[in-house]
C-alpha positions, 0 to 999 in steps of 0.5 A: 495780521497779514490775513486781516490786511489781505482776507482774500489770499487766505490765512495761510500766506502769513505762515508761508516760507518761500523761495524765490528763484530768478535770474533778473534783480529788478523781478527778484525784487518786485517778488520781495517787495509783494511777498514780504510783508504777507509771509514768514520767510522770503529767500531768493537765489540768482540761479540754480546752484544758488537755490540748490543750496538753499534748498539744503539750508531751510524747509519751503512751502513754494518755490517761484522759478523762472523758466529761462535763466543762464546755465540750467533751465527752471524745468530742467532743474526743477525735474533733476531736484525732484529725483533727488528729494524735493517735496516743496510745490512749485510756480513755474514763470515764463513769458513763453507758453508754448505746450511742450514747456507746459508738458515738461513742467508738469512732468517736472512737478510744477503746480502753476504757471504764471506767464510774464508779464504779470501783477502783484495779485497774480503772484498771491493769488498762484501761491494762495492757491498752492497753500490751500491745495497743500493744506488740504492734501495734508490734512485729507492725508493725516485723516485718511492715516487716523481712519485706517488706525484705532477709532476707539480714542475718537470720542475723547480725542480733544480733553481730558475727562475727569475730575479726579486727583489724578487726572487734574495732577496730569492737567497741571502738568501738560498745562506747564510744558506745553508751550514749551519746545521740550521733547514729551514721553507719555507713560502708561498702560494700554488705554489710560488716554496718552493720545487724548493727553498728546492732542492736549499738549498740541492744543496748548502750544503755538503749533495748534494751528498746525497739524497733529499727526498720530502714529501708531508704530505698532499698527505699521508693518516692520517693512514700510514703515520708513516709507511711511515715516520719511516718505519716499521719492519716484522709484524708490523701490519697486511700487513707488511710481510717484514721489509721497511726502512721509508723515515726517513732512505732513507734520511740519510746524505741527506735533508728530505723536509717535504712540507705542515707541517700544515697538518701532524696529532698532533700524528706525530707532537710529534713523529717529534719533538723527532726525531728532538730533538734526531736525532733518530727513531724508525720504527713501532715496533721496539724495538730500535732506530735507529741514523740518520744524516740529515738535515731537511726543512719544508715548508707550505703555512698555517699560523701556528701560527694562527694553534697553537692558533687554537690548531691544531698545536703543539707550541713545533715543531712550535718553534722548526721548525722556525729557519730560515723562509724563505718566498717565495714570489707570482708571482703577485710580481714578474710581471718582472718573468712572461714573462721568466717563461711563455716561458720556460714552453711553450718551455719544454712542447711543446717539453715533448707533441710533439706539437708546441709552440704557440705565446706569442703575445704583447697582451698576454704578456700585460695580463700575466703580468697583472693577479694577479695569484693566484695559483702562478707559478703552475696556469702558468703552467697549463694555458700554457699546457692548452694553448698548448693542445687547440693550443691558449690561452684562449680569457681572455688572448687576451681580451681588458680588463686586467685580473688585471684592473678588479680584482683590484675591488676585494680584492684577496681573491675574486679573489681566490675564483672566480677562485677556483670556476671557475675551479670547475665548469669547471671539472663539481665539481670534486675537484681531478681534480681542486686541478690537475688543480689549483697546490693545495692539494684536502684539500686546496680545501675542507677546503676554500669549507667550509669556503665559504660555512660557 
């Protein structure tokens, strides 16, 4: 309703939270009186100290400072709570606009200056312009984030494909907890669709018009991936030459999805549990913590109790993450999907490659259907890009035997690892490009290499 009755600050005011800081009552008052009725949370501090412990208390999207108040400047503040952890943008007021106070303030980190005396659509129009700017630094940062991970869930990201049993049964069940607040813990193999399931439940809930932010915690190294999760502040450690929002705070009102949990290392695995449990974090070397409301999914295609056993896996968070466990289910049954997924691939792909669809004869469909494929959705995909860039399918597809009359033979982890193998042998034993190939993580690869080697 807020964007309605006022289109030209945005539609993101009537989400905002901000903090208003100023010593004088009758401006504290006028800033109320126009913000108030346009955003979610208005709090306003009489002075420093004042807004040091409301900061402590709630998450803000903008502070509004006055520069010139008893006891400690707004710039002088605003720079002593950015070495501590402050993450939130800043307008700086001032009725004095000389240049050095221009200069320390953007130091200092403030994002806008409005100079007293001012109107009402001044003030909106400065914060409107702090939410568009933080919004599209988020969103360009959780993109640039997807790009460097794995591409291959990119054409199924926003459904669920499928009318199988199977599949309608996973439907039901993300279609019942998704408006819910409850924690999520997605099962399955390696490429039965647990993001395409995660972006779901985002979709559904009231947090869809905030961000979703996938991660991957086998795809980050052991030694950043506390930075990447909590952000960090200046000086941090060595390299950290400015402050950097983690993917904790670009997940804000939103659904953080933190795929391949078994992975993360068990130092984090405590830190996750405190914010978990607090709903508060703390970016490498910041003195304070920082509020945070979002909602939180996992997913793994490990076992995590045989983990914990294993002492691998902290029980605490395991505990903790399996709320709802949701398990998705492998293509092998989901034989009815095969032939639909199959002709959606072939016909968004040859369209992203520029080159012509090929024919999905009876004999092919007959031996899709029939493969127990062990690399589930992702192996599919690869298998008809591959397809597409030969210009056929390769001859096991068209042979008179079906792939599934001889693997009944084998148990399926057989049939895993004389895949898994044959594929290595194909990319003459680089385990990078396989793991590309296979739609697995290069750690799946090195930790099943061992334990067949064993």
């Amino acid at each position: 309703m807020a964007s309605q009755r006022d289109p030209e600050f945005g539609p993101w005011l009537a989400q905002a939270s901000i903090l208003i800081v100023d010593d004088e009552p009758g401006m504290r008052n006028f800033l109320v009186r126009t913000l108030e009725p346009r955003c979610k949370l208005i709090e306003e501090a009489a002075n420093t100290e004042e807004a040091s412990r409301k900061l402590d208390q709630n998450h803000f999207d903008v502070v509004i400072l006055d520069n010139i108040m008893p006891g400690k400047n707004g710039v002088d503040w605003l720079n002593e709570q950015r070495g501590i952890g402050f993450f939130a943008d800043a307008i700086l007021m001032t009725a004095y606009a000389d240049l050095e106070t221009a200069i320390r303030a953007l130091r200092a980190g403030a994002v806008d200056f409005v100079l007293k005396p001012f109107r009402s659509n001044q003030i909106l129009n400065a914060v409107a312009r702090c939410l568009d700017r933080m919004r599209l630094q988020r969103e360009n940062f959780v993109l640039r984030y997807e790009l460097k991970a794995s591409a291959d869930h990119i054409l199924l990201r926003d459904k669920l494909i499928g009318g199988s049993a199977a599949v309608q049964h996973v439907r039901e069940a993300i279609a019942r907890v998704a408006p819910l607040p409850t924690t999520v813990l997605l099962t399955g193999e390696s490429g039965t669709g647990k993001e395409v399931a995660a972006r779901s439940l985002h979709a559904l809930s009231d947090r869809a018009a905030k961000p979703f932010v996938p991660v991957n915690c086998a795809a980050i190294p052991p030694d950043v991936i506390e930075s990447e999760l909590f952000g960090h502040i200046r000086g941090a450690f060595t390299g950290a030459e400015s402050r950097r929002d983690g993917l904790f705070l670009h997940a804000q009102g939103g659904t953080l999805f933190l795929d391949e949990i078994g992975e993360m290392p068990l130092p984090i695995q405590s830190k996750l549990l405190r914010v978990i449990e607090d709903r508060r974090v703390r970016p490498v070397g910041a003195e304070r913590e920082v509020p945070i409301d979002l909602r939180f999914v996992f997913a793994t295609n490990a076992n995590l109790e045989k983990l914990v056993q294993q002492g691998a896996f902290r029980a605490d968070l395991y505990y903790r993450i399996n709320v709802m466990q949701l398990p998705l289910p492998p293509l092998r049954e989901r034989a009815d999907d095969v032939l639909e997924l199959a002709e959606l691939f072939m016909r968004k792909l040859s369209q992203q490659l520029g080159m012509p669809p090929v024919p999905i004869d009876a004999t092919v469909k007959a031996a899709l259907k029939a493969y127990g494929w062990p690399g589930n959705v992702r192996e599919l995909r690869n298998l008809i890009e591959r397809t597409l860039i030969l210009g056929s399918f390769p001859k096991d597809f068209h042979g008179p035997v079906s792939p599934r009359a001889e693997a009944a033979q084998d148990t399926l982890e057989a049939v895993e690892r004389r895949h898994i193998l044959s594929v290595l042998a194909e990319t003459g034993g680089d385990r990078d490009a396989a793991a590309r190939l296979l739609g697995i993580s290069r750690k799946t690869i090195d930790r099943k290499l061992v334990a067949w080697n064993g």
